[in-house]
Wavefront OBJ file of the C-alpha trace (Angstrom):
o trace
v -168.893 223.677 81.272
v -171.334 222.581 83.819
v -173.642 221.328 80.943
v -170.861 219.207 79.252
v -169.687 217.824 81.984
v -173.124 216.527 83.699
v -173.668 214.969 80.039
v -170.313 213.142 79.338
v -169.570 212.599 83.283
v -173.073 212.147 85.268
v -175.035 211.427 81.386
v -177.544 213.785 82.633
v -179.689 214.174 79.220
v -179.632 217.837 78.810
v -178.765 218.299 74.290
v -175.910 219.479 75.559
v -174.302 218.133 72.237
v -176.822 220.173 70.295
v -177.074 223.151 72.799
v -173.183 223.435 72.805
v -170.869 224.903 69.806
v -167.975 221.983 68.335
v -165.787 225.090 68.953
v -166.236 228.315 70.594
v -162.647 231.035 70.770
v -161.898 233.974 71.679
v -161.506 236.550 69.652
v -157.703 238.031 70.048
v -158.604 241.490 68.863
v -161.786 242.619 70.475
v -162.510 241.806 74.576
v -165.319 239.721 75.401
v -166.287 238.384 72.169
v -166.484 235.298 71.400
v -166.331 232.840 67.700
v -168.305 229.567 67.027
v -167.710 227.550 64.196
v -168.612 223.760 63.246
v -165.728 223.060 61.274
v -162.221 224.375 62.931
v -159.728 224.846 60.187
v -162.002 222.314 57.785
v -164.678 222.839 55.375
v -165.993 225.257 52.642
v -165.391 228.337 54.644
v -161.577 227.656 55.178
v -159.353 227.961 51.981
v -155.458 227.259 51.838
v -152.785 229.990 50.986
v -149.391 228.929 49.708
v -146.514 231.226 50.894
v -143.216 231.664 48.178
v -140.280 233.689 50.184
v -140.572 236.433 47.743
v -137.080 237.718 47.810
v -133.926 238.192 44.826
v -131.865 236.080 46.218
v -132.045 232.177 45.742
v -130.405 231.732 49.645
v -130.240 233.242 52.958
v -128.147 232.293 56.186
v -127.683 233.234 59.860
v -125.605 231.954 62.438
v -127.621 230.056 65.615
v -125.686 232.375 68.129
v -128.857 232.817 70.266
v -127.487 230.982 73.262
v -124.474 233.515 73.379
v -127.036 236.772 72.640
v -129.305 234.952 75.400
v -126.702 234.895 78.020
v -125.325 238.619 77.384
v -128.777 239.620 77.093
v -129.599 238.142 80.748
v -132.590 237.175 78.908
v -135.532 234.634 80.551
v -137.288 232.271 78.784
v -140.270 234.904 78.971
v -137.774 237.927 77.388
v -136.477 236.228 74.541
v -139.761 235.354 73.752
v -140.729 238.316 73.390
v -137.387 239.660 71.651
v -136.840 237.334 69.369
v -139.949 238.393 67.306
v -139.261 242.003 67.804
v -138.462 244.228 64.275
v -135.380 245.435 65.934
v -133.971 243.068 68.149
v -130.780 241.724 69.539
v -131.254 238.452 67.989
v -131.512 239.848 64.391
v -128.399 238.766 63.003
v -129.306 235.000 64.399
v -132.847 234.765 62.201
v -134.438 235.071 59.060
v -137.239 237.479 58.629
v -139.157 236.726 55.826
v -142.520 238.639 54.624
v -145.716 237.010 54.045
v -148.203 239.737 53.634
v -149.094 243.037 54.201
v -152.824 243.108 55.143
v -155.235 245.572 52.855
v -158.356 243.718 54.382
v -158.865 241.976 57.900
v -157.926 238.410 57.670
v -158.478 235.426 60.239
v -155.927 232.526 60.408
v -157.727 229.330 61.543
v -156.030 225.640 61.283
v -152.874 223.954 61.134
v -150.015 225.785 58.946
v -147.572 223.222 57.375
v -143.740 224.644 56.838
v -141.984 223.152 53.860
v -138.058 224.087 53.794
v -134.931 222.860 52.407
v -132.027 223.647 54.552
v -128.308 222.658 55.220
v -125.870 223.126 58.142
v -122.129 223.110 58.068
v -122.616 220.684 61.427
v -124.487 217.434 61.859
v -126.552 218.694 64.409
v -128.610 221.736 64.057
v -131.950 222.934 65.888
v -134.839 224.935 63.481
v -137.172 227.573 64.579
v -139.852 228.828 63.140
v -142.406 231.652 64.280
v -145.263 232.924 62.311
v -145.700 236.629 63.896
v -148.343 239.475 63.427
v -146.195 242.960 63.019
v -148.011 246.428 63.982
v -147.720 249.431 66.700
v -151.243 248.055 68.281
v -153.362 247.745 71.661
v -152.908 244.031 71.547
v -154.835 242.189 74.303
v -153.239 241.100 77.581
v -151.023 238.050 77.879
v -153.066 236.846 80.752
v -156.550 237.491 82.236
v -157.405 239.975 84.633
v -160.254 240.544 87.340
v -163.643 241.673 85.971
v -165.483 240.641 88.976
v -164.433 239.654 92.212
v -166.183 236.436 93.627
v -169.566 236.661 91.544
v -169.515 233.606 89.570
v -171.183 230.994 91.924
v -169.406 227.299 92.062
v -172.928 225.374 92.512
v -171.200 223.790 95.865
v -170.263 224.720 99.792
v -171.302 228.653 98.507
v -168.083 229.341 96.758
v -167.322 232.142 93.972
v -165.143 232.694 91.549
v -163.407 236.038 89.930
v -164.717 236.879 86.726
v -161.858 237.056 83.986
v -161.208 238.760 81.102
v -158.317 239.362 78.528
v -158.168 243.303 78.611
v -156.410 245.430 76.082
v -153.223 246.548 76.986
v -152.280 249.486 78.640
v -149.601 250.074 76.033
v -149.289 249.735 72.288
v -146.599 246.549 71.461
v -144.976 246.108 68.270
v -145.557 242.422 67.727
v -147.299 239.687 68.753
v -146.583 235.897 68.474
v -149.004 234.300 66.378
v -147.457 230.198 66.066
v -144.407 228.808 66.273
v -142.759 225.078 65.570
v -139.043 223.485 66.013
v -137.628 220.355 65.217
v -133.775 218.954 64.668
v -132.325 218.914 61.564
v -131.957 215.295 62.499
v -135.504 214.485 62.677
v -136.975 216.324 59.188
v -140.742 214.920 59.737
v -141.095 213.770 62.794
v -139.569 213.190 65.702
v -140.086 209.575 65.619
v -137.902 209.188 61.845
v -134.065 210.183 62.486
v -131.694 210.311 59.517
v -127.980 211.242 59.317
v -127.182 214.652 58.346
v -123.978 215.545 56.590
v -122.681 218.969 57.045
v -123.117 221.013 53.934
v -125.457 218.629 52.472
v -129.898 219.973 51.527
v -132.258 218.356 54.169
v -135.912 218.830 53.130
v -137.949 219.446 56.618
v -141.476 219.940 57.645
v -142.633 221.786 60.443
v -146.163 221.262 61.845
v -147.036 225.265 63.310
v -149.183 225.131 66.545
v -152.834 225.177 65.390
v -154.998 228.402 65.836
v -157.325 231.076 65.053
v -156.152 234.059 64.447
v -157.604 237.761 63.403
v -154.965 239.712 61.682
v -156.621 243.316 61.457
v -156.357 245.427 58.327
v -152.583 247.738 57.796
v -150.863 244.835 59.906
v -147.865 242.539 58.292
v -147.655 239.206 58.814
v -143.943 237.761 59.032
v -141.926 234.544 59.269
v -139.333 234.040 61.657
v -136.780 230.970 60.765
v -134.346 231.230 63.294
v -131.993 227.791 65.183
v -132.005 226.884 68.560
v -135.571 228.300 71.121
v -134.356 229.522 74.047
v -137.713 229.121 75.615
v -138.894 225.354 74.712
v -135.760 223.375 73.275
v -132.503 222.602 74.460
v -129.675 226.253 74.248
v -126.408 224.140 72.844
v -123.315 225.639 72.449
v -122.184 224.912 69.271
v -123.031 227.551 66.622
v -123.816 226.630 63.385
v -124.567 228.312 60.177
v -127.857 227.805 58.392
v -128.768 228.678 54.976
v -132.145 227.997 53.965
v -132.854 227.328 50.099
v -135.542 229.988 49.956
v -136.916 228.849 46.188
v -136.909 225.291 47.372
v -139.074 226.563 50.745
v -142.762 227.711 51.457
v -145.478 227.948 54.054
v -148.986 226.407 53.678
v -151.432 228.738 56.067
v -155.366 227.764 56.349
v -157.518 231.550 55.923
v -161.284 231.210 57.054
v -163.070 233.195 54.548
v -166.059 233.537 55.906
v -165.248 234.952 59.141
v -167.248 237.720 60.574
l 1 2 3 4 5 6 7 8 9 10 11 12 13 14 15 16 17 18 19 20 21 22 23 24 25 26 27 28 29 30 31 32 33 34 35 36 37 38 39 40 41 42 43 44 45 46 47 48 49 50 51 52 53 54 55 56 57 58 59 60 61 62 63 64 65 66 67 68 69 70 71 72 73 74 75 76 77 78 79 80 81 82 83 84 85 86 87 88 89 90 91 92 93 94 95 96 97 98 99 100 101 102 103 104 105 106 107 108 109 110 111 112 113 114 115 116 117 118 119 120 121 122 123 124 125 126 127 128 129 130 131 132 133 134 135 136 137 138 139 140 141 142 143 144 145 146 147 148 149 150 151 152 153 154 155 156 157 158 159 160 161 162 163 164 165 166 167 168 169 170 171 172 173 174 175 176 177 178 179 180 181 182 183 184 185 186 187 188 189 190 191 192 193 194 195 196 197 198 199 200 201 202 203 204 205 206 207 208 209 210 211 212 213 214 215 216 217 218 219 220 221 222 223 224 225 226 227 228 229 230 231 232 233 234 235 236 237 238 239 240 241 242 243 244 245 246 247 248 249 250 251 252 253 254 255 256 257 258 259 260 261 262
């Protein structure tokens, strides 16, 4: 950080441009190790994967009733979070689940995944979910970093240190783990900048942009979409419940793989 900085800030000529990675993350299976690559979710090594909702039925529906679960659940932000991705959870009859893929092999994620559906509401207004979730009984790594080292990393100024973190594995095994998510109103099917009327009953085609990242899905884990209305945790909770149905023929996901991960 120190090297960046005193080249882009102070233009101290230190190759830090050359000495430096384009992009440098953290592994989210195995502590303290760390992935380089020149071409984030671009390039040779990174190969798209088109997802069909393999299922017998042309349709599926839920009812958005997560704001009335939510409330009886005395859920936070934080706890539906973490329930609504959950195999068995209270929000089940609110969501879609949808299987992607059962991994034989490890597999790493890395990019931008696009989400192409056709859905219709029987109101005008209608909120869509969507998570993108890794499935397994598995020592996932902590949410947030803990203490390696207490006050050994030296500031460079008035002799101040700073803890050493780390992401640890956890001290329990979870059963899922959030891997991306995206939502956007029915109203808005692109962007958020292009409105259109919706009339209930009536197919809107939508595309959801899924946060980008890297991800390392281990070998015997299942990867799983979640469609699902309103977030409890980032968009507005409405009242109203509506009825979704999702044209699951007419609907796929676009996911980047790296395939030359290590």
């Amino acid at each position: 950080m120190n090297l960046w900085l005193s080249n882009k800030l102070l233009g101290v000529d230190n190759d830090a441009v050359n000495a430096l990675p384009d992009v440098e993350i953290q592994d989210n299976v195995e502590a303290a190790k760390w992935v380089t690559t020149p071409d984030f979710g671009h390039g040779t090594g990174v190969t798209n994967r088109q997802f069909q909702f393999g299922t017998d039925e042309p349709t599926a529906e839920f009812k958005d009733e997560s704001t009335a679960i939510f409330n009886a659940e005395h859920d936070t932000s934080d706890s539906f979070e973490r329930q609504i991705i959950q195999p068995d959870s209270p929000y089940s009859a609110a969501r879609l689940w949808l299987p992607l893929l059962q991994a034989d092999q490890d597999v790493v994620i890395e990019g931008t995944g696009t989400l192409h559906l056709r859905v219709r509401s029987d109101a005008p207004t209608a909120i869509i979910s969507a998570r993108l979730v890794d499935i397994g009984s598995a020592f996932r790594l902590q949410p947030t970093a803990s203490i390696v080292a207490r006050g050994n990393y030296p500031l460079g100024f008035d002799w101040q240190y700073e803890n050493t973190l780390e992401f640890a594995p956890q001290k329990q095994p979870n059963a899922a783990q959030l891997i991306s998510f995206s939502h956007a109103n029915l109203q808005n099917p692109v962007d958020g900048a292009t409105a259109v009327t919706v009339n209930p009953g009536e197919w809107v085609d939508m595309q959801l942009t899924l946060q980008p990242t890297r991800y390392h899905l281990p070998a015997g884990r299942q990867l799983v979409l979640i469609v699902h209305g309103a977030d409890m945790a980032q968009t507005i909770r409405p009242t109203a419940t509506p009825t979704i149905t999702v044209d699951l023929k007419a609907s796929h996901l676009d996911l980047p793989f790296r395939n030359d991960q290590d």
